[in-house]
C-alpha positions in Angstrom: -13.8 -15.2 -5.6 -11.5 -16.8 -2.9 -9.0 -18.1 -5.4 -8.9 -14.7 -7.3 -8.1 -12.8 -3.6 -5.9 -16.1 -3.1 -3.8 -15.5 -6.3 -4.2 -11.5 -6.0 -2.5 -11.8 -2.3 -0.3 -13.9 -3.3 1.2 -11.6 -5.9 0.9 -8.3 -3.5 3.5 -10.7 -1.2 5.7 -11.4 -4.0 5.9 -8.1 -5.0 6.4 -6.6 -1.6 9.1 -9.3 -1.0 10.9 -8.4 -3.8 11.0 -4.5 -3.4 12.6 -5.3 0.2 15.0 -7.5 -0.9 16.0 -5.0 -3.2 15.5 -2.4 -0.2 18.4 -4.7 1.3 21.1 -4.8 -1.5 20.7 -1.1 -2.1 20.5 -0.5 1.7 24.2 -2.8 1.9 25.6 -1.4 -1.2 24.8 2.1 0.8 26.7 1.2 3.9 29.6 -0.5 1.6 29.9 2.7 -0.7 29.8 4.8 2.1 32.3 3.2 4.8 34.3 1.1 3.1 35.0 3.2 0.1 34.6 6.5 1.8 32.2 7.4 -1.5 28.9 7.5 -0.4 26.3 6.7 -2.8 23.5 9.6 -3.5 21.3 7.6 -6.3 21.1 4.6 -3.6 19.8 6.8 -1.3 17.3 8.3 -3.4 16.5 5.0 -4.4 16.1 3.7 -1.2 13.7 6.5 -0.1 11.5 6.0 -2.5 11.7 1.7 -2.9 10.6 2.1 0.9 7.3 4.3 0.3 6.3 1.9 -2.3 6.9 -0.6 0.2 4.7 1.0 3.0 1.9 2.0 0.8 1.5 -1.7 -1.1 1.9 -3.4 2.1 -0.9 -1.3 3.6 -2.9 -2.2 0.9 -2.2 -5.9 1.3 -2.7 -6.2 5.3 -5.9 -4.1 4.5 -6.9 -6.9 2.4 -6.1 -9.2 4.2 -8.2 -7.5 7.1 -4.6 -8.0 9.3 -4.4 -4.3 10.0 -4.2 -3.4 13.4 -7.5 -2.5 15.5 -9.0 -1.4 18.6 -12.1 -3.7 19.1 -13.1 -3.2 22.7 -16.0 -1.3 21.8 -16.7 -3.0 18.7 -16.5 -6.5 20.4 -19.3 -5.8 22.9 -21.5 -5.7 19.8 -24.2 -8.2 19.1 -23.4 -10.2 16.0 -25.7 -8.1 13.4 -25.0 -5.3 14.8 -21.0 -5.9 14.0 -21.9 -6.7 10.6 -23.5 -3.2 9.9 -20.7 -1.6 11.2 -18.3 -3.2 9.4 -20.1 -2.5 6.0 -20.1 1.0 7.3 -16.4 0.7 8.3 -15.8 -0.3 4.7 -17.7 1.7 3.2 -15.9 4.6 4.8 -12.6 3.0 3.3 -13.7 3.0 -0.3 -14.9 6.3 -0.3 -11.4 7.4 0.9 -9.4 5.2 -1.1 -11.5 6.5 -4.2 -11.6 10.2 -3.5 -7.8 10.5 -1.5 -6.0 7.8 -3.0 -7.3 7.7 -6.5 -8.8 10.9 -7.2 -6.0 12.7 -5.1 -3.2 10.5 -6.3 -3.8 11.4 -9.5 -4.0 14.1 -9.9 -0.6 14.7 -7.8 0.6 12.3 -10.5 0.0 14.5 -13.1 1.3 17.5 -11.0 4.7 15.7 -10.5 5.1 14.6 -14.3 7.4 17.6 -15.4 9.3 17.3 -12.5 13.0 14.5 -11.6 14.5 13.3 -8.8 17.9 14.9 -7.9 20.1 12.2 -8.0 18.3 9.4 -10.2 16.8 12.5 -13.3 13.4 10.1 -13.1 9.8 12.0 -13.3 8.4 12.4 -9.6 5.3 10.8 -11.2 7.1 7.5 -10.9 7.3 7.5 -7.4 3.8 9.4 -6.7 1.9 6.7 -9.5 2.3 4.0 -5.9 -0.8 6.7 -4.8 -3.8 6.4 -7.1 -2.2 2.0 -7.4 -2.9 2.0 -3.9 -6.0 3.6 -4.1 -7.1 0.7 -6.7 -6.2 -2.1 -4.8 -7.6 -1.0 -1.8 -11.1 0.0 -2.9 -10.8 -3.4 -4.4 -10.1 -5.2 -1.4 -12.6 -2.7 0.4 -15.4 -4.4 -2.0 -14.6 -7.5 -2.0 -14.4 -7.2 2.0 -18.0 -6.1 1.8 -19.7 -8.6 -0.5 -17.8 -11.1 1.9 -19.1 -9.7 5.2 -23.3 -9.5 3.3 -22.7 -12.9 2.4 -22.3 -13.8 6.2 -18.1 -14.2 6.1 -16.1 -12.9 9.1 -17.0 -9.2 9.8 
C-alpha cells in the first residue's frame, strides 16, 4: 500500500506543481497585458481565479494525506499511546464522513446545479470549476482510509 500512496502523492505534487506554474504565466501575462499594454486581460483573470481554487482544494487534499496539515496537539499529546490511536481513528473517521457527505455528495450535486451555467469571460460550464468539489471529496476519503487502516495496523497516529 506504501508504494500506491507513494506514486498517488507523487502525482497530487505533480499536478499541483503544474497548475501553479501555470498560476504564474497567467498571473505574468496579467500584469504584462495590463501595465505594459494598458489592455488588461479579463479571461486571465477568470482563469486565474479559478486555476487557484483548484489549487487550494487539491493541495488540501494532498497535505491531508500526507497527514502535514496543520494541528493543535497540546491536548492530544498528553494522551497515553492507545488512547491517541482511538482518537485518531475517530478523528478520521469524522473526516470521511465529511468528505463523503460535504464534498462528494454536496459537490455533486452543486456540479450538476452549475452545468447549464458559463463563466463570463472564458463561456465554460461552471461545472468545470465546481467538478475540483466532489474530486476532492474522493481523494480525501481515500486518504482518510488509508490513514485509518495505517493507524489499526500500529503506524504513526
Amino acid at each position: 500500500m506504501s508504494n500506491v500512496m507513494k506514486y498517488f502523492n507523487k502525482a497530487l505534487e505533480i499536478i499541483c506543481i503544474f497548475i501553479f506554474a501555470f498560476i504564474v504565466v497567467v498571473g505574468a501575462y496579467q500584469i504584462i497585458t495590463r501595465y505594459v499594454f494598458n489592455a488588461p486581460s479579463t479571461k486571465s483573470e477568470e482563469l486565474l481565479t479559478y486555476s487557484f481554487t483548484w489549487l487550494a482544494l487539491l493541495s488540501a487534499s494532498l497535505v491531508f494525506g500526507k497527514r502535514e496539515h496543520m494541528a493543535m496537539t497540546f491536548l492530544y499529546d498528553k494522551l497515553a499511546e492507545n488512547k491517541k490511536r482511538i482518537v485518531s481513528v475517530i478523528n478520521e473517521i469524522l473526516v470521511l464522513v465529511f468528505a463523503l457527505v460535504v464534498l462528494v455528495y454536496g459537490g455533486i450535486a452543486i456540479t450538476r446545479l452549475t452545468a447549464t451555467q458559463v463563466t463570463a469571460s472564458l463561456g465554460i460550464p461552471m461545472s468545470y470549476v465546481y467538478a475540483v468539489v466532489p474530486l476532492c471529496g474522493f481523494i480525501t476519503a481515500f486518504y482518510s482510509v488509508v490513514n485509518i487502516i495505517g493507524i489499526l495496523k500500529g503506524g504513526k497516529v
